[in-house]
N, C-alpha and C positions, 0 to 999 in steps of 0.2 A: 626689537626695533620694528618701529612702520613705516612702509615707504608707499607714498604716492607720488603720480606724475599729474602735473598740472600743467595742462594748455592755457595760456593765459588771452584776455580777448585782447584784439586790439587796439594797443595805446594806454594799458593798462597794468607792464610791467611795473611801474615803482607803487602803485597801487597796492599790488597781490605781493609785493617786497615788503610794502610797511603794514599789513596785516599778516602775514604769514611768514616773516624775518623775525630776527633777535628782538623781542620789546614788542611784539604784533600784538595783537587781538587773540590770535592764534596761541601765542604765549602763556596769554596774560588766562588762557580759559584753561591749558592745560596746569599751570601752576597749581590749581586746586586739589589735583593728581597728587596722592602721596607717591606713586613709586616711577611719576614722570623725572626723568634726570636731564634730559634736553630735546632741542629741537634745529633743526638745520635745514637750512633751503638753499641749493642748487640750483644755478639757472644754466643748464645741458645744453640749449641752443639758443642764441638771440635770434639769430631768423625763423627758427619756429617756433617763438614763444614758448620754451617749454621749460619746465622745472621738476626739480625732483627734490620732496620734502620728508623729510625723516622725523619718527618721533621715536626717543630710545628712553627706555622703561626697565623699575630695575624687573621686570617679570609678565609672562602673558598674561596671567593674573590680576595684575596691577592695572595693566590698560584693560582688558574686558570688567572690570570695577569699577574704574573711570567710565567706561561707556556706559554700563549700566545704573550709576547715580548720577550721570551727567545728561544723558539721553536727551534731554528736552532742551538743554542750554546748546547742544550740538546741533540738535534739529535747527534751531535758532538759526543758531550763527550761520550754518548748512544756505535755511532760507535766503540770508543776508547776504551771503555771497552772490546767489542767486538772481539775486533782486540789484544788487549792483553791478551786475553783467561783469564782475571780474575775471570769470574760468568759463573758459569756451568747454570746455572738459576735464573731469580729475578723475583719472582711473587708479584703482588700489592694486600695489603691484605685490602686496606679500606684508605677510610679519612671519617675524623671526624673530627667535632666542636662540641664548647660547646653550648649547647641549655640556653637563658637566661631564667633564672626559671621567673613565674608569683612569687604574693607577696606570697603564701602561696605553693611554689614548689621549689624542691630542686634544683643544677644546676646538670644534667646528659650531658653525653657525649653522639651521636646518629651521626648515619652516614649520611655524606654529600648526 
């Protein structure tokens, strides 16, 4: 999983909703992804415009593959955000995988 938080500017929550929701832009570039499984966006606070967007992947591997044959289409879209003043700020708060428990351990989540 990858999570970021995004400040949205404002007046442009359903904006950063209908690119970065179920069906976005956001979606539709990681679809290309063979081991993207989903994506989910969280809005944490109306009064502070803020959200928290998750990509879950079956593997670290999977997403640094996507970033690395996507790289250019990300910078892209990166710009295009940008350039539409949608995100006051998006900070990356982690990725994680699941860690495969031994026989007598549970399965915990731990950062990549």
């Amino acid at each position: 999983m990858v999570s970021r938080e995004l400040v949205v500017s404002e007046g442009r929550e359903a904006d950063v909703q209908r690119v970065f929701g179920q069906g976005g832009i956001w979606s539709e570039l990681l679809e290309k992804a063979a081991g993207h499984l989903s994506s989910e966006l969280i809005c944490k606070s109306k009064v502070e415009k803020r959200y928290q967007a998750f990509d879950y992947w079956t593997s670290h591997w999977e997403f640094e593959r996507f970033r690395e044959k996507h790289q250019a289409e990300l910078e892209r879209f990166a710009q295009w955000v940008t350039n539409e003043g949608l995100l006051e700020r998006e900070v990356f708060l982690g990725a994680y995988y699941r860690d495969e428990p031994g026989p007598d351990e549970g399965t915990d989540i731990v950062p990549a």
